[in-house]
DODREN-733932 format. One record per residue (C-alpha): residue number from 1; x, y, z. Coordinates in pm, whole numbers. Example, Ala and Ser with C-alpha at 12.3 -4.5 7.8 and 13.67 -1.06 7.14 Angstrom:
# DODREN-733932
> 1	1230	-450	780 $
> 2	1367	-106	714 $
# end
This chain:
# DODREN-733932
> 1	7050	9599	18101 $
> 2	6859	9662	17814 $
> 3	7026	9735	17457 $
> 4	7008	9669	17140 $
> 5	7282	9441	16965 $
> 6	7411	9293	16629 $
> 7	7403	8937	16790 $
> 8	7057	8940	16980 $
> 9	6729	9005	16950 $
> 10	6464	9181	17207 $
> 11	6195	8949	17290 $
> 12	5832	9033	17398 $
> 13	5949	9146	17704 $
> 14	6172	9387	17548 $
> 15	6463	9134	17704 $
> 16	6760	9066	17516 $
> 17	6800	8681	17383 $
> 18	7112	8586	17217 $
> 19	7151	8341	16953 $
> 20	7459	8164	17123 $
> 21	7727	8142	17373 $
> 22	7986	8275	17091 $
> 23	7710	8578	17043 $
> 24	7686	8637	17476 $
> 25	8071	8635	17490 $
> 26	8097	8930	17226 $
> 27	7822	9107	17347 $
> 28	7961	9126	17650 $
> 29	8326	9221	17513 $
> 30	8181	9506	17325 $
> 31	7974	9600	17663 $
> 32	8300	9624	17871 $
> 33	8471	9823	17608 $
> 34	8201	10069	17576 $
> 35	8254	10063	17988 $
> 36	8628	10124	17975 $
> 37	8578	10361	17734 $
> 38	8322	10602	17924 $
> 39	8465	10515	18317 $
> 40	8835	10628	18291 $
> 41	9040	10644	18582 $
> 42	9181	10996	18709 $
> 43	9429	11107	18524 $
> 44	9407	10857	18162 $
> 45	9363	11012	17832 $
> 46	9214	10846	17574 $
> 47	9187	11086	17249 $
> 48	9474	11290	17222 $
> 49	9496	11604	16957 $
> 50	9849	11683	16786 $
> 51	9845	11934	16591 $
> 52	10089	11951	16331 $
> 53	10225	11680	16100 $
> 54	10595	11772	16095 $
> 55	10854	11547	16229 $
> 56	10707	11620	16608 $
> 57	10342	11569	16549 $
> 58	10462	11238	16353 $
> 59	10678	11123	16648 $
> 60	10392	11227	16906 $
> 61	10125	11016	16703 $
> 62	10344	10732	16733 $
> 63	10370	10778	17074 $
> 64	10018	10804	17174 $
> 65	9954	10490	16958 $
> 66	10259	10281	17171 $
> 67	10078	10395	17477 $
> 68	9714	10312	17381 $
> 69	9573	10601	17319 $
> 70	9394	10772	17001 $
> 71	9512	11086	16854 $
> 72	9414	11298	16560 $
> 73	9645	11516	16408 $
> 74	9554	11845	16269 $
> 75	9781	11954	15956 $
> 76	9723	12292	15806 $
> 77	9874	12186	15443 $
> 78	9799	11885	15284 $
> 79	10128	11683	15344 $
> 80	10376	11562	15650 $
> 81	10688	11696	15658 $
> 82	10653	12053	15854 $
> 83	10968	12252	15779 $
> 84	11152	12017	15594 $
> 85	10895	11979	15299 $
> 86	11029	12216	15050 $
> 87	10768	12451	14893 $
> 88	10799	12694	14584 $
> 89	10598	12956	14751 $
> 90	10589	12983	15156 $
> 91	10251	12955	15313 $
> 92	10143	13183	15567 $
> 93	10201	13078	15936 $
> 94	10431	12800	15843 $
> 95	10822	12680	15793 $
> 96	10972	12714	15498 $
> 97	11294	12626	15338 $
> 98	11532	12693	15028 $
> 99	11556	12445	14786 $
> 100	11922	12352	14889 $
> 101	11901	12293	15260 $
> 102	12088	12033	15395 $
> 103	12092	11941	15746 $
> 104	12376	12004	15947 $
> 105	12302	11693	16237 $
> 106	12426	11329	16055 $
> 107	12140	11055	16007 $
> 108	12273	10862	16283 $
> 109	12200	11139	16524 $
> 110	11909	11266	16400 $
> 111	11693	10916	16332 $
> 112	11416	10802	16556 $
> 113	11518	10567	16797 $
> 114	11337	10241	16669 $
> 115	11407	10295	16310 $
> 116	11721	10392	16159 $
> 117	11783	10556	15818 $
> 118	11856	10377	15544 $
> 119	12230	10291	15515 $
> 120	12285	10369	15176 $
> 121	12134	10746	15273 $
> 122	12430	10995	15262 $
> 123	12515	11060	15654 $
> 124	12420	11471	15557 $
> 125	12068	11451	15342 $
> 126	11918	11701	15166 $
> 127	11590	11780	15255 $
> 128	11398	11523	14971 $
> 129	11605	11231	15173 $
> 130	11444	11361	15533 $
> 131	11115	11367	15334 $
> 132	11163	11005	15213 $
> 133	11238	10898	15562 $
> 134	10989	11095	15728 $
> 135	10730	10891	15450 $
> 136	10904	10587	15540 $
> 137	10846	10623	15935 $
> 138	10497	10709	15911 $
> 139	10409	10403	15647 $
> 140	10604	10162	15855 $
> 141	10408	10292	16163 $
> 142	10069	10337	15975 $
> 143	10060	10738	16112 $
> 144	9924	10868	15838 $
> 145	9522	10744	15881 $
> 146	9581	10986	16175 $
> 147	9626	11287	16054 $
> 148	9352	11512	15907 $
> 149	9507	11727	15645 $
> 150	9431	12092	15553 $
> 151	9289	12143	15894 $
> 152	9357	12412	16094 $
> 153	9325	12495	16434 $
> 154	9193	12777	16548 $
> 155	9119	12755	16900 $
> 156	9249	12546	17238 $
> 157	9097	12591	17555 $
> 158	9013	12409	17861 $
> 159	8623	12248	17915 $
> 160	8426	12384	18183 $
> 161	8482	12091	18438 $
> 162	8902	12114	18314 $
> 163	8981	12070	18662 $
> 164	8809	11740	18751 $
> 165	8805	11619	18397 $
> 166	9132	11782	18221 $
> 167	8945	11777	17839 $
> 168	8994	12019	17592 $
> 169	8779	12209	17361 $
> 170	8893	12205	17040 $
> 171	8801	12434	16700 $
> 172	8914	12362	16390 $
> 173	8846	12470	16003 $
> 174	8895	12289	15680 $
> 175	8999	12464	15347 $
> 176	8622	12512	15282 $
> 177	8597	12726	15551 $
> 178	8400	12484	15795 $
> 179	8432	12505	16162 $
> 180	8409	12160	16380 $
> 181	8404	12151	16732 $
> 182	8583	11828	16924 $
> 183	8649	11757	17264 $
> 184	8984	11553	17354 $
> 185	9154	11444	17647 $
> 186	9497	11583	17582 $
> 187	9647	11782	17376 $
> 188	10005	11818	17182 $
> 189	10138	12129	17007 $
> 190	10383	12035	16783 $
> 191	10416	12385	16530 $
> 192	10756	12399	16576 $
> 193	10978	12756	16602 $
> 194	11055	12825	16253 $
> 195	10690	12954	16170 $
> 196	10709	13345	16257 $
> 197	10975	13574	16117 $
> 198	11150	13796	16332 $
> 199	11178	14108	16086 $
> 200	11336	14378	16299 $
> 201	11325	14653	16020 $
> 202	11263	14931	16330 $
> 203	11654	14843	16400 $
> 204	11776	14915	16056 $
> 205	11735	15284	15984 $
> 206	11634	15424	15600 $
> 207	11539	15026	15478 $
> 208	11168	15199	15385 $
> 209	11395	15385	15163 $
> 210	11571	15122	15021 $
> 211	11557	15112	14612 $
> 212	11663	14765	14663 $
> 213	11446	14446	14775 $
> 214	11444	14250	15100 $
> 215	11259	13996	15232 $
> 216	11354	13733	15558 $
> 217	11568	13375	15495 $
> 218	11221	13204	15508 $
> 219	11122	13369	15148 $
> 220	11440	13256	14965 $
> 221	11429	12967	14771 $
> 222	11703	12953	14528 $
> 223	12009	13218	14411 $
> 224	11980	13198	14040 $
> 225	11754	13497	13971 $
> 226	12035	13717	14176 $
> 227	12335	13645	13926 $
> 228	12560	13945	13868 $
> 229	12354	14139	14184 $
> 230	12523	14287	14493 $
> 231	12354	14130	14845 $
> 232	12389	14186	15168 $
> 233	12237	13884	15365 $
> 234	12211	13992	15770 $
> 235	12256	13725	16041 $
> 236	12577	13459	16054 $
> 237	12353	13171	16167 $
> 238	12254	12823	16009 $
> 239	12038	13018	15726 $
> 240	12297	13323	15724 $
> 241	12577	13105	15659 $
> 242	12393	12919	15391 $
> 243	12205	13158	15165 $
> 244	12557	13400	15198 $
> 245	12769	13075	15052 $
> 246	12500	13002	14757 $
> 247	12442	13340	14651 $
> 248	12812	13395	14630 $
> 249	12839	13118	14362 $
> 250	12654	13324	14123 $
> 251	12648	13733	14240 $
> 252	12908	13975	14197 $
> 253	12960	14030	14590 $
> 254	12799	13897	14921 $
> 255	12851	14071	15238 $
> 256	12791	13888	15566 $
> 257	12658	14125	15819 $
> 258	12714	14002	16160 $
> 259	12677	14204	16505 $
> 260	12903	13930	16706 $
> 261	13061	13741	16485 $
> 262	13043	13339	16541 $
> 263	13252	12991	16583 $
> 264	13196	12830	16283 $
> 265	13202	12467	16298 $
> 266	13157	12185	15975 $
> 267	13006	11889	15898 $
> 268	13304	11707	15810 $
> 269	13493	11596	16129 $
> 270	13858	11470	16210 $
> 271	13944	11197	15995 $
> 272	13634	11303	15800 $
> 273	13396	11128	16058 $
> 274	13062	11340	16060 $
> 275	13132	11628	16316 $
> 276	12833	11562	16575 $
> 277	12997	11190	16615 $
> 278	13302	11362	16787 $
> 279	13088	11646	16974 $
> 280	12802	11402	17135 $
> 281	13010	11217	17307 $
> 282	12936	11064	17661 $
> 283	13275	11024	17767 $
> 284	13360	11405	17618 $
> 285	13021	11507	17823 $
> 286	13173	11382	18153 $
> 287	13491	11571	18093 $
> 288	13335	11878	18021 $
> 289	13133	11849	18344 $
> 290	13443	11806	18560 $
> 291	13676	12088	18390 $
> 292	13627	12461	18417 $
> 293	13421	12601	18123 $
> 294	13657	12836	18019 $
> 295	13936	12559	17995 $
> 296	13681	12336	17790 $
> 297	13621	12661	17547 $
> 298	13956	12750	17516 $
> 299	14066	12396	17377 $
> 300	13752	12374	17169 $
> 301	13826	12696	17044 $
> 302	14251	12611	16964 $
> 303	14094	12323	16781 $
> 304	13824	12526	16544 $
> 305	14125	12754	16485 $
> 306	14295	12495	16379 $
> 307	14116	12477	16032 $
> 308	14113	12841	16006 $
> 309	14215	13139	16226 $
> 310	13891	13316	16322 $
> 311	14033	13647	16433 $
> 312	14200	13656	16058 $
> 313	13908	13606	15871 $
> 314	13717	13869	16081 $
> 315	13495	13621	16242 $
> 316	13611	13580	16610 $
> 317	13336	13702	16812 $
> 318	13404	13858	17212 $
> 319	13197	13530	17354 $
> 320	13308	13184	17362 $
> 321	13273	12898	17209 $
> 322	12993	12743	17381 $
> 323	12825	13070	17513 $
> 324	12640	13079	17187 $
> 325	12465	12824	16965 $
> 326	12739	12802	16710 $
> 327	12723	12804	16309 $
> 328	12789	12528	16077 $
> 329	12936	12576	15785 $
> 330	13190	12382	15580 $
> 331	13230	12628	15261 $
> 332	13186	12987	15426 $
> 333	13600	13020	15472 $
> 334	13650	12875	15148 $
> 335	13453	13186	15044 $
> 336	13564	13454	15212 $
> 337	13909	13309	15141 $
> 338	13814	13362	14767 $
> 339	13650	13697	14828 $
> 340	13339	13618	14689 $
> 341	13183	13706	15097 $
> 342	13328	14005	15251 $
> 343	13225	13945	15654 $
> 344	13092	14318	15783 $
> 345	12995	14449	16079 $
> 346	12656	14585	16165 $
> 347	12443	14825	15953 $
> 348	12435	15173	16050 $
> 349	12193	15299	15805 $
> 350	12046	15240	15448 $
> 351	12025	15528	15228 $
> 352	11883	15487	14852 $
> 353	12084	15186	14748 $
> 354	12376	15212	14957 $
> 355	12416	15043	15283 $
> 356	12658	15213	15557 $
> 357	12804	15000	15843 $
> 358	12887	15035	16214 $
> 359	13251	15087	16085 $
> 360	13222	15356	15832 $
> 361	13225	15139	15572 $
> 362	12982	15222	15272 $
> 363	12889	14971	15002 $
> 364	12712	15149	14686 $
> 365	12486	14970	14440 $
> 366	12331	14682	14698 $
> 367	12069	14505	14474 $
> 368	11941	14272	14804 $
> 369	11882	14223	15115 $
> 370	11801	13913	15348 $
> 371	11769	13926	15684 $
> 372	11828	13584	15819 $
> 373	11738	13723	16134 $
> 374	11579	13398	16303 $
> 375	11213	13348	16420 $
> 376	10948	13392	16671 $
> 377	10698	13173	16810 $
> 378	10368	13187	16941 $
> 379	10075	12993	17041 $
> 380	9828	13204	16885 $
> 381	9530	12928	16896 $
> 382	9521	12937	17298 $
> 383	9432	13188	17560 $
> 384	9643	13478	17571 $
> 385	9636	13422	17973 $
> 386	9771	13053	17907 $
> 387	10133	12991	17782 $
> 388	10234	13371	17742 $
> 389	10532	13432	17510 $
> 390	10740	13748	17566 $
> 391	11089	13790	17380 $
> 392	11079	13427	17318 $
> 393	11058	13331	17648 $
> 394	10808	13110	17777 $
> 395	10716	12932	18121 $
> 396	10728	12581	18041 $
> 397	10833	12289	18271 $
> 398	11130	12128	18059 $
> 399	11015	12306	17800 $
> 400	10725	12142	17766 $
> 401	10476	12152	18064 $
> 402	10281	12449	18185 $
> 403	10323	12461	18537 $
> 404	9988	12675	18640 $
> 405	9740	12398	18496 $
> 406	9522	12173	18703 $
> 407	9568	11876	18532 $
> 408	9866	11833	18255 $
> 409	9712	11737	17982 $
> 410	9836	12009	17726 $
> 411	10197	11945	17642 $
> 412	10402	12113	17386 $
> 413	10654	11886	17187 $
> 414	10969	12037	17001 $
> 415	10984	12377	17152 $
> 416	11391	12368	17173 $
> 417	11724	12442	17028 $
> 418	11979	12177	17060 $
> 419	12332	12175	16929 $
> 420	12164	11843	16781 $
> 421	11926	11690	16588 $
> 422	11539	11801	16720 $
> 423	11404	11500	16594 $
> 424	11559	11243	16903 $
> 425	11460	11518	17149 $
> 426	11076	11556	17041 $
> 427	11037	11172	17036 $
> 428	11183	11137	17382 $
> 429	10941	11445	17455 $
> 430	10655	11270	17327 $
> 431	10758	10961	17481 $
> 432	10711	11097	17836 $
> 433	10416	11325	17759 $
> 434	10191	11038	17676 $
> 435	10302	10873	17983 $
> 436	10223	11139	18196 $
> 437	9847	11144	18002 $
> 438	9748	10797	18113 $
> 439	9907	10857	18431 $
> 440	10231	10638	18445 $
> 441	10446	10917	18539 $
> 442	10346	11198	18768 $
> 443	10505	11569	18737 $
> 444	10599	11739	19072 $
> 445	10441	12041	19220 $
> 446	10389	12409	19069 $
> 447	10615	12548	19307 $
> 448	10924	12249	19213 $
> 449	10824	12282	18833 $
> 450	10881	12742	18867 $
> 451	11209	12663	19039 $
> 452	11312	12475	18751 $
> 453	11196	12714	18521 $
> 454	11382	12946	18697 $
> 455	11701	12776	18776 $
> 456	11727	12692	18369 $
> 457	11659	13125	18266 $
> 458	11955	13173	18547 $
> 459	12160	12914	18438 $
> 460	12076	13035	18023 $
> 461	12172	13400	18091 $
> 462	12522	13347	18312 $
> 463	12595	13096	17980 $
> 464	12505	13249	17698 $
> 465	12480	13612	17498 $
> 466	12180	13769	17548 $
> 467	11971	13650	17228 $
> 468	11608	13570	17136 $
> 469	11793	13292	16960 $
> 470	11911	13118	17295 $
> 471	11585	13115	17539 $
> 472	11513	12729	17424 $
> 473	11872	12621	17404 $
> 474	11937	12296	17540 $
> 475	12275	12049	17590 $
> 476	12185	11710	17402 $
> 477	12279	11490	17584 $
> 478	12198	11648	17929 $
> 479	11821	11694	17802 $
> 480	11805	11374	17601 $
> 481	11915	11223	17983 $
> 482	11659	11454	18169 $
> 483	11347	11327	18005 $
> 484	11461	10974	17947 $
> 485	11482	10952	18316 $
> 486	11157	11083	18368 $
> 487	11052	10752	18127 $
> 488	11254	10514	18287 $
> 489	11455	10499	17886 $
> 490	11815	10613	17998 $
> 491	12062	10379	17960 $
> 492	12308	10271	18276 $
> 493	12610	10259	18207 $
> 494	12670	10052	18524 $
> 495	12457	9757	18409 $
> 496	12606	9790	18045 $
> 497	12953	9738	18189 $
> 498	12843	9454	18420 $
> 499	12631	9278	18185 $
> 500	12739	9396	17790 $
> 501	13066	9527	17803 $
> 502	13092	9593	17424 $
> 503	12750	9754	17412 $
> 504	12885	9989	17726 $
> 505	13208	10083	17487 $
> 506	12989	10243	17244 $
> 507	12803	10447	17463 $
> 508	13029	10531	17641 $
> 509	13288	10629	17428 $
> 510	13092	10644	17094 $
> 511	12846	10900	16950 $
> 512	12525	10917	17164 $
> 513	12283	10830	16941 $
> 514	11925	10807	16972 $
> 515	11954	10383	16981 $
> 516	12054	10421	17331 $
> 517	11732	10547	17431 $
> 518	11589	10226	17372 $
> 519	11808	9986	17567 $
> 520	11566	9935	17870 $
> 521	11254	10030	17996 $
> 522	10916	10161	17844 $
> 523	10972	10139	17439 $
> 524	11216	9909	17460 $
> 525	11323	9823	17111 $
> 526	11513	9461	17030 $
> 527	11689	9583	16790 $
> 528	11868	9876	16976 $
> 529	12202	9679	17095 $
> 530	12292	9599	16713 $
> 531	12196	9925	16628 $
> 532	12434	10084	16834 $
> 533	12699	9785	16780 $
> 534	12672	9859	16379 $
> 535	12647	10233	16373 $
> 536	12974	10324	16236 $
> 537	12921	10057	15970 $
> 538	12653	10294	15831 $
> 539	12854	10551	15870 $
> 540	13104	10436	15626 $
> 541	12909	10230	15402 $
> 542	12756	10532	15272 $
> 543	13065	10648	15194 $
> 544	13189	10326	15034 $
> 545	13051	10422	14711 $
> 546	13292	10246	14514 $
> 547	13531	9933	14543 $
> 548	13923	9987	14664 $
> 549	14196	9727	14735 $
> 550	14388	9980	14940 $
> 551	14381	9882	15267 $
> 552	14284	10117	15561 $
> 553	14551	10267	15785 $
> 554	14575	10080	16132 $
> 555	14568	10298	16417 $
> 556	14815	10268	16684 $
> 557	14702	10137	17016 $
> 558	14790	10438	17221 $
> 559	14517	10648	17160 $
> 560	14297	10349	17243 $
> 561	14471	10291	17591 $
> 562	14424	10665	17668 $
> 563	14082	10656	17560 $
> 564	13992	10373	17758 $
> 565	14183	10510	18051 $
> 566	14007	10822	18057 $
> 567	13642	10680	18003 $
> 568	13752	10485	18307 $
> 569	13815	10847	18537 $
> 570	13542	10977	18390 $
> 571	13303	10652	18499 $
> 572	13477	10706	18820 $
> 573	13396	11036	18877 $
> 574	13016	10974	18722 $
> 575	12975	10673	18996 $
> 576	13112	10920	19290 $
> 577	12891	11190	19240 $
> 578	12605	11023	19199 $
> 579	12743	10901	19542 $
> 580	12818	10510	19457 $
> 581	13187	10505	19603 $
> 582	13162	10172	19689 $
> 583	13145	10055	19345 $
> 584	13474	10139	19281 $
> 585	13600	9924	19548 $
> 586	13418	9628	19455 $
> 587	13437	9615	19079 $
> 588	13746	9384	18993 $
> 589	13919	9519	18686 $
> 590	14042	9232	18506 $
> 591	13718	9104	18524 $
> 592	13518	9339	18235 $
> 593	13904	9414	18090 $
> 594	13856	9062	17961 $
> 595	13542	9078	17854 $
> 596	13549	9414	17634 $
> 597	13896	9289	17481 $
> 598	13698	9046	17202 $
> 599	13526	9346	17102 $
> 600	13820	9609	17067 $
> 601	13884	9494	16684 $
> 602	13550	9554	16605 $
> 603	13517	9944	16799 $
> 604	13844	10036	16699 $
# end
């Protein structure tokens, strides 16, 4: 072979001469890279596009570097962050936030799985904090030479020979208005569903008569400029909830508009535990699995009530609790206790300033109103013929595959709505995408992936109220356990028990955090066991904030028995159906009850 190269020379002959055996054995490592490089096997990806920066495109570059490959990000703006980077004034075709938001999942739960948040970071952050950390993650991991800011996309679409070689031809253009071309291997859409509002003025009668303003939830940014006004804010979700509370801090009246009503859950938990560390539970999953769902509403429900009657405070919706993706808000009773929100139904009609509702009611004088009527999302940059969208709705495989394509190398990463942190769920998503791009893991059939698809819109619509809002809705734990299967990453509870019974406690019985994602197989992560072993002590030590001599209260040891008693059922049911019977038979008892006992002072 004849080339030229930094260690040789061409003779004469026009025949390469080296200088020295050190200079041969480089030459020829840099020959059999070039060789890998060009001759890949079927079905490996080498560059990989993400485009978007936010906390999926970060995750998915992180990915794609554990697995070997090389992508480049494309970020429209010129920082990370996606929808948690707070901006002054929204940019078109992208997430945007008020300058209050606080996240409703704890840091625990919501943390990638290989490195936690800070423990002094409150267990609730603002959005700065999830900035910080998001900065943190991608310095620690070295993400950010990957990314290409103030790039956008404009156009995704398979290469001519897509069906032997799987590449993609990329367009993009910079701020300057110059268009590149670029040809990858794979490709990851990570854009999120917070970038479109979903404005439904046709549904609202006289509002191009309204002497008033409006605008959508994604265009406020902060109540102060509405003191002494009269709002109406439409929607009782996340944003609903929120902007309703703040603005009634500082206007003269709030209404809360709400077609259903909602379950409104907090942030602060029994004992003042953060709420998703009592909800994603393993041990409360299995239950819920073997009880009917209407018992397992109805005692969720008597427990919500608890705090504060819903059906007083003109809140109780006709669905149940977990037929809708439910609200959390810790101050919204406290306010319509006080009267500074007045919950109403629907609107009928607007007519010059005054707003009349499905119930007759008429409110004069209404300065503002925000509809906090959720989003839409769209894929705008590929073939209309590719990934259709239609009321929200679209055919992907887990929500992330499309099943019609010839080879899978277009994944899309984030594209769901947990009652959960996203953040787990996209890097578990990512996780398993990149696999499947070099080949590790192989997705079944088109005909296997549609009855999935389908089975998940039946299963959706006999569960939940018909909503835009619930087409991507997903259990935690059940899709957390889904993919991480498909990666070889979920944890086994039998092992755990067998080989670390105190490790099998806490994920068993504890909250299901993202640590346990890391326990075994591909992306296995040392420090996962203490992870999980000390998350409660981050829990607390954030709220530690200053020194007392008062001893905590000791809990009896009932509860404890009982717990443990009915993780065991539950374990026993979870071994028979996945049709292990025998294991009950053959596990001896006091064997693992003396080895979790040294570690029940430390759980408990």
């Amino acid at each position: 072979m004849r080339c030229p190269s930094r260690n040789g020379a061409l003779n004469h002959k026009g025949e390469l001469r080296f200088h020295s055996v050190v200079d041969v054995t480089i030459e020829m490592h840099d020959f059999w890279q070039n060789v890998t490089k060009c001759l890949k096997t079927d079905g490996m990806s080498r560059r990989v596009c993400v485009i978007g920066g936010g906390s999926s495109g970060l995750t998915s570059i992180k990915s794609c570097l554990d697995e070997g490959l090389e992508p480049t990000c494309f970020e429209s703006s010129d920082d990370i962050g996606g929808l948690w980077r707070f901006k002054e004034n929204p940019e078109a075709d992208r997430a945007s936030i008020y300058h209050s938001v606080i996240i409703n999942t704890s840091k625990e739960m919501m943390c990638f799985s290989d490195f936690p948040i800070p423990a002094h970071f409150p267990n609730y952050m603002h959005n700065s904090l999830i900035m910080d950390y998001f900065r943190m993650y991608a310095e620690h991991f070295q993400l950010t030479k990957h990314i290409r800011f103030q790039i956008r996309v404009l156009q995704v679409k398979p290469r001519p020979d897509f069906s032997r070689s799987g590449q993609w031809d990329v367009e993009t253009e910079n701020k300057k208005g110059e268009k590149e071309k670029h040809i990858f291997d794979a490709v990851m859409i990570c854009i999120g569903h917070h970038c479109h509002p979903n404005l439904p003025l046709h549904d609202f009668p006289g509002i191009d008569k309204f002497k008033g303003q409006y605008f959508h939830s994604r265009d406020y940014k902060t109540a102060e400029e509405w003191r002494g006004k009269r709002v109406v804010v439409i929607g009782i979700g996340n944003s609903g909830g929120d902007i309703a509370v703040e603005l009634s801090r500082v206007t003269k009246q709030v209404f809360l508009s709400t077609r259903r009503g909602a379950w409104i859950l907090n942030r602060v938990g029994q004992q003042g535990v953060p709420m998703d560390f009592q909800l994603n539970r393993r041990v409360l999953k299995m239950a819920q699995s073997v009880l009917p769902f209407g018992l397992v509403c109805r005692l969720g429900e008597n427990k919500i009530n608890q705090r504060f009657n819903h059906s007083l405070y003109s809140l109780q919706p006709k669905h149940r609790l977990f037929s809708q993706h439910p609200t959390v808000n810790d101050e919204l009773p406290n306010r319509i206790l006080s009267g500074t929100v007045q919950v109403k139904p629907n609107i009928r009609r607007l007519q010059g300033s005054s707003i009349e509702f499905d119930d007759g009611t008429v409110e004069d004088n209404i300065d503002l109103v925000v509809f906090a009527t959720g989003y839409n999302f769209s894929f705008p940059f590929l073939p209309s013929n590719m990934l259709p969208v239609s009321g929200n709705k679209a055919n992907l495989y887990k929500y992330m595959f499309p099943p019609g394509l010839e080879r899978p190398t277009l994944v899309v990463i984030g594209l769901v709505q947990p009652l959960g942190a996203i953040m787990p769920i996209s890097e578990m998503q990512a996780r398993w995408a990149t696999r499947v791009f070099k080949g590790l893991n192989k997705l079944p059939s088109m005909d296997c992936m549609l009855k999935d698809i389908k089975h998940k819109e039946e299963t959706i619509a006999k569960r939940y109220v018909t909503s835009q809002r619930h087409t991507i809705q997903v259990d935690y734990i059940d899709y957390m356990d889904q993919i991480a299967y498909q990666v070889g990453a979920r944890p086994s509870l039998l092992g755990l028990l067998l080989r670390d019974p105190g490790v099998w406690l806490c994920v068993l019985l504890g909250p299901c955090t993202p640590y346990q994602y890391r326990l075994r197989g591909p992306g296995q992560w040392d420090g996962a066991r203490q992870a999980i072993l000390t998350t409660w002590d981050r829990m607390a030590g954030a709220l530690k904030t200053r020194p007392s001599d008062i001893p905590e209260p000791k809990q009896s040891s009932l509860p404890l028995t009982l717990t443990v008693g009915a993780a065991a059922l539950a374990l026993g049911y979870y071994w028979n159906i996945h049709n292990h019977p025998s294991l009950l038979i053959t596990l001896d008892p006091t064997t693992w009850q003396d080895k979790i006992k040294p570690y029940l002072p430390v759980l408990w």
